[in-house]
N, C-alpha and C positions, 0 to 999 in steps of 0.2 A: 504494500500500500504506500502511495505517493504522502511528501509529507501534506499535500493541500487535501489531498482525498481524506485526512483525520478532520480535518475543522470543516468537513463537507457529509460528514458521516454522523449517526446519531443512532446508537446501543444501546440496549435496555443493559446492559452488564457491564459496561466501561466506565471504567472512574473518567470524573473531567478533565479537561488538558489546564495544565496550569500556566501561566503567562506572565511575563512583565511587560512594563508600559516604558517606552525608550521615546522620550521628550528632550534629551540632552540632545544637539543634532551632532552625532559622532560617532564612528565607527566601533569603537571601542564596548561603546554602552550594549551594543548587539552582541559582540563578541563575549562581553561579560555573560550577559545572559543564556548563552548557548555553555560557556563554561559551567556554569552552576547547573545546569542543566533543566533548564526551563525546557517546555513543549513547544514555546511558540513565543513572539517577542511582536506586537503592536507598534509600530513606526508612525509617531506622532507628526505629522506635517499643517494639520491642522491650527493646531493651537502652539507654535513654535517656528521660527525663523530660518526653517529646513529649504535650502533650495533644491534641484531637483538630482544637482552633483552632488549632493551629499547624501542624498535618499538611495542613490546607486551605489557609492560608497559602503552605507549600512547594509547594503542588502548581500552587497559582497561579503561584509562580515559576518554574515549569516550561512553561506552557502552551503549547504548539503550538511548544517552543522544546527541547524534551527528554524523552525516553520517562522514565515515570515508576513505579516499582516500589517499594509500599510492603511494608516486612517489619511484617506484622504482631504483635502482643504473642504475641496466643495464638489458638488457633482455633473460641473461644468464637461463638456465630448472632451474638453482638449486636456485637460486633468487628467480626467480617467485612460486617457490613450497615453497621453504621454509616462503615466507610472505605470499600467500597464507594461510600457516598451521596457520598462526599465525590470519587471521579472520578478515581482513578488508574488508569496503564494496565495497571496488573494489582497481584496482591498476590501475595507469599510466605511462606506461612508456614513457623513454625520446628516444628523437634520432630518430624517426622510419622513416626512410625512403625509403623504398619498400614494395610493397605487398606482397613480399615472407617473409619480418621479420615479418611482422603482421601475416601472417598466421603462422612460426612459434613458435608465441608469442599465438596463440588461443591453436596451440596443445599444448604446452608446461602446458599449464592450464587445459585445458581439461584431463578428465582421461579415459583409455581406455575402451570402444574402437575407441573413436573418437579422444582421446587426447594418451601423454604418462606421465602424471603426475600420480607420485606413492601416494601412501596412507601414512597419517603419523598421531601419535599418539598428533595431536596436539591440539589447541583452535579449530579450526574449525570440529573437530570430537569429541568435548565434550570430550575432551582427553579420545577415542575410546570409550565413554558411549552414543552417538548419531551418531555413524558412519552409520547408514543405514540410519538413515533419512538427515544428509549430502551427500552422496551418491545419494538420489535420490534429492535432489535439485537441484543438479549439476551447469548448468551455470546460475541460477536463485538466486545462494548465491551471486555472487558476479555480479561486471560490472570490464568491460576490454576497458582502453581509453588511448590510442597511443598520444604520443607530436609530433607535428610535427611541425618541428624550423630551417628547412633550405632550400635551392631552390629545392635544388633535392626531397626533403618533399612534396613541393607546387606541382610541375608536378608531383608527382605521387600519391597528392590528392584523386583523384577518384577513383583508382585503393584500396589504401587502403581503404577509406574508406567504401568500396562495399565487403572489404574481410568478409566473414560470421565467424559471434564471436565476431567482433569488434563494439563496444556498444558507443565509442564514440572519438571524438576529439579534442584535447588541443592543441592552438596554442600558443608557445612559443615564445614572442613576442621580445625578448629584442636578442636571437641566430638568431631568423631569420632576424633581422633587420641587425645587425652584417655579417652574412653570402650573403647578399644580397649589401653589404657594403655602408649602410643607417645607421648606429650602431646609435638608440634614435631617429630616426628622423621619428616620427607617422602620420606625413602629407603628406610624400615622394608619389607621385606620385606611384613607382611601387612597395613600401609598398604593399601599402593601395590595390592595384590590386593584390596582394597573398594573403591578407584575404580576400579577395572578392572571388577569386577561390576558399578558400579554405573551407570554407563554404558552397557556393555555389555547392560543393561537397558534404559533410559532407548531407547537406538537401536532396539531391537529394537519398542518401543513406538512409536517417531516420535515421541518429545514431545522439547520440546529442551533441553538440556544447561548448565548455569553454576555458576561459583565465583566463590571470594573471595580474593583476592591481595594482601597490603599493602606489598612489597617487590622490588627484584630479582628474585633469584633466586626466589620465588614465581610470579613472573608468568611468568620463564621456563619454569619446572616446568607450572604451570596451562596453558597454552598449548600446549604439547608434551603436553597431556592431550586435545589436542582437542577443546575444549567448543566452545558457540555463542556463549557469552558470559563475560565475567572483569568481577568489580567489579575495578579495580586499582589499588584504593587506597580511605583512610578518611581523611575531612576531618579528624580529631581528630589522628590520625596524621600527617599532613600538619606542621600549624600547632603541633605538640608538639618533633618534630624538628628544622622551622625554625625556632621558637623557640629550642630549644638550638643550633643550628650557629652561630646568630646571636649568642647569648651566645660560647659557645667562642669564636669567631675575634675576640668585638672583645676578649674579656680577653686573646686571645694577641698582640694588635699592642700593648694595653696594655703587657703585661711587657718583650714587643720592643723598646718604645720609650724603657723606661729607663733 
């Protein structure tokens, strides 16, 4: 099994894939994650200063060493085509909330004559030295998974999740608590009843299911939601924390010791 065919697959007996969120734009942060041995590593472009030579960069640090899932900016043809060209094992976009954007997020990927994405001389056609047998892969190279992070997201769940192309769905949990105006609160009553729909969606479709976790008790919640996959954790978050725990403890031996 390919590693995109795991975050395109959904088993009643498989524990979830585990994941980090790589927001640092740098090679390194990829490579870190595939070290420790994560499942799969989230390439933040969205919310970060990532250009698109640096998204290729990271993806290189991942190769044949970690499943690769870039969040793209937005779901504009020339976005999607151009990471695309660059070979990750799937993208996900943010924002999606109707079944007409998801479907034009499928064609937009797709190449004719189902889709309208052009051909480009990039990583994913062995810069043109494997274009036919890219070509005949087609939606088998990669997986395509929609965030859905806001109310009008939630009712129209089903609708996308049922759109054919669409492989899987990310619920963005910190926008939609926000847009539901519950902002952080994971116990909320009518929270907790949009992930339940939204899922509950999602299965009913067969596509497969994941969030975003950046602490404890998140991940414990996430988990206990029964997804197929949990980012859990974000590289900035990481090295921000341990930065501070590092300060705190050496100023507290400091004061200790005088």
């Amino acid at each position: 099994m390919s590693d995109s065919e795991r975050l395109n697959t959904v088993t009643a007996d498989s524990d979830p894939l585990i994941g980090s969120w790589a927001s640092i734009p740098h090679p390194l942060t990829v490579e870190m994650a595939a070290s420790a041995g994560y499942d799969f590593v989230v390439i933040d472009a969205e919310h970060t200063p990532m250009s698109f030579e640096t998204m290729g960069d990271m993806l290189r640090g991942g190769d044949g060493e970690i499943e690769t899932l870039v969040r793209v900016p937005d779901d504009d043809p020339t976005t999607l085509k151009r990471t695309l060209d660059l070979a990750p094992d799937g993208i996900l976009v943010p924002m999606v909330e109707t079944p007409a954007q998801a479907e034009r997020i499928v064609e937009s990927s797709r190449y004719p004559p189902e889709g309208a994405r052009g051909i480009g001389p990039g990583r994913s056609t062995g810069y043109t030295m494997s274009l036919g047998e890219h070509l005949e892969a087609g939606d088998d190279s990669f997986v395509r998974h929609v965030q859905l992070e806001s109310q009008r997201a939630v009712e129209n769940a089903a609708d996308i999740a049922a759109v054919e192309g669409i492989d899987g769905i990310f619920i963005g949990p910190l926008d939609l608590s926000l847009s539901m105006g519950c902002f952080g609160q994971w116990e909320h009553e009518e929270f907790l009843d949009a992930i339940d729909s939204v899922l509950s969606a999602a299965r009913a479709a067969g596509v497969t299911t994941g969030t975003l976790a950046t602490n404890d008790t998140e991940r414990e919640q996430r988990l206990d939601w029964d997804v197929d996959y949990v980012a859990s954790g974000v590289d900035l978050m990481h090295l921000a924390s341990g930065t501070t725990e590092a300060l705190e403890h050496s100023r507290e031996l400091i004061e200790k010791n005088r």
